[in-house]
Every structure is written in structure tokens, then in C-alpha cells.
C-alpha positions as CSV (number, residue, x, y, z in Angstrom):
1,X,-5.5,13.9,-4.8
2,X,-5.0,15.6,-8.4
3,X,-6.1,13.9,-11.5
4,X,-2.4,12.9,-12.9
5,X,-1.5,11.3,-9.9
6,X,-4.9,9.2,-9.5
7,X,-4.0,8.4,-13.1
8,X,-0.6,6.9,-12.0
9,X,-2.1,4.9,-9.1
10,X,-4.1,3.4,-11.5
11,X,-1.9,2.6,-14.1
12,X,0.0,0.7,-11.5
13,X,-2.6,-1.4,-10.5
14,X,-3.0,-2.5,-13.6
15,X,0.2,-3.3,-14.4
16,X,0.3,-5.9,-11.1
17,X,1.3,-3.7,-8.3
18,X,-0.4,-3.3,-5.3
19,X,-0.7,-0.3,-4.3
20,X,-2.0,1.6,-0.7
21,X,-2.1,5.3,0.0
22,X,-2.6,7.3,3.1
23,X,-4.2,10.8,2.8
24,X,-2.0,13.2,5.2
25,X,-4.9,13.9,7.5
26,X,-4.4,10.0,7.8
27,X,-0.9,10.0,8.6
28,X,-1.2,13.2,11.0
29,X,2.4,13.9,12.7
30,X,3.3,9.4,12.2
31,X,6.9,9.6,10.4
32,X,6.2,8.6,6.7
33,X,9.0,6.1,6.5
34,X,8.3,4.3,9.5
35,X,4.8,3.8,8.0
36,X,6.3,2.7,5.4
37,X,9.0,0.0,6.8
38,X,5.8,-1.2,8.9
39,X,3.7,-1.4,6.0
40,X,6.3,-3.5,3.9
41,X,7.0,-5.8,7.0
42,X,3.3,-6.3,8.0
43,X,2.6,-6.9,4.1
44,X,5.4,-9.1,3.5
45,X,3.6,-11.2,6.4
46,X,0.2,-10.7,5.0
47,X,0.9,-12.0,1.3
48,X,3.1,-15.4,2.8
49,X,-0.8,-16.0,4.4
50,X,-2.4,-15.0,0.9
51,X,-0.1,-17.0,-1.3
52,X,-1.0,-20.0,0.6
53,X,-4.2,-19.4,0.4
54,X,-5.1,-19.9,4.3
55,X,-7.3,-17.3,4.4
56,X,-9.8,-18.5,2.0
């Protein structure tokens, strides 16, 4: 990952966002979107548990 795009990640997260990123070894031949549409849907999940703090 270059410098300038590091940079962005970070600015992101400190503006709020959350923010995940899969090196492209990580993915291997996986379709990018469909990790993506899981990774929404599984996360939409994931923060109705962490806004109700069940988890803690």
C-alpha cells in the first residue's frame, strides 16, 4: 500500500468511518464485489449487536 493512499485510509477513520481493507493476496481469485455485498450485510449485522451494546 503507497503512502497517499495509507494517508486516505487514515483520514477516514478519523473523520468517523470505519474502514476494512483486504490486501489482494487476501482476496486471491474471491470476486471483489461479492466481498463487498457480504461485508456490508455481515457488518450491518455486526453494528445492530454493537449499538446495543450486547457484546460488552
Amino acid at each position: 500500500m503507497k503512502a497517499h493512499q495509507k494517508a486516505v485510509i487514515d483520514e477516514l477513520r478519523k473523520e468517523g468511518y470505519a474502514v476494512a481493507i483486504f490486501y489482494p493476496f487476501e482476496v486471491g481469485n474471491a470476486s471483489t464485489r461479492d466481498l463487498e455485498d457480504v461485508l456490508v450485510r455481515e457488518g450491518n449485522e455486526a453494528l445492530e449487536i454493537l449499538k446495543t451494546g450486547e457484546l460488552s
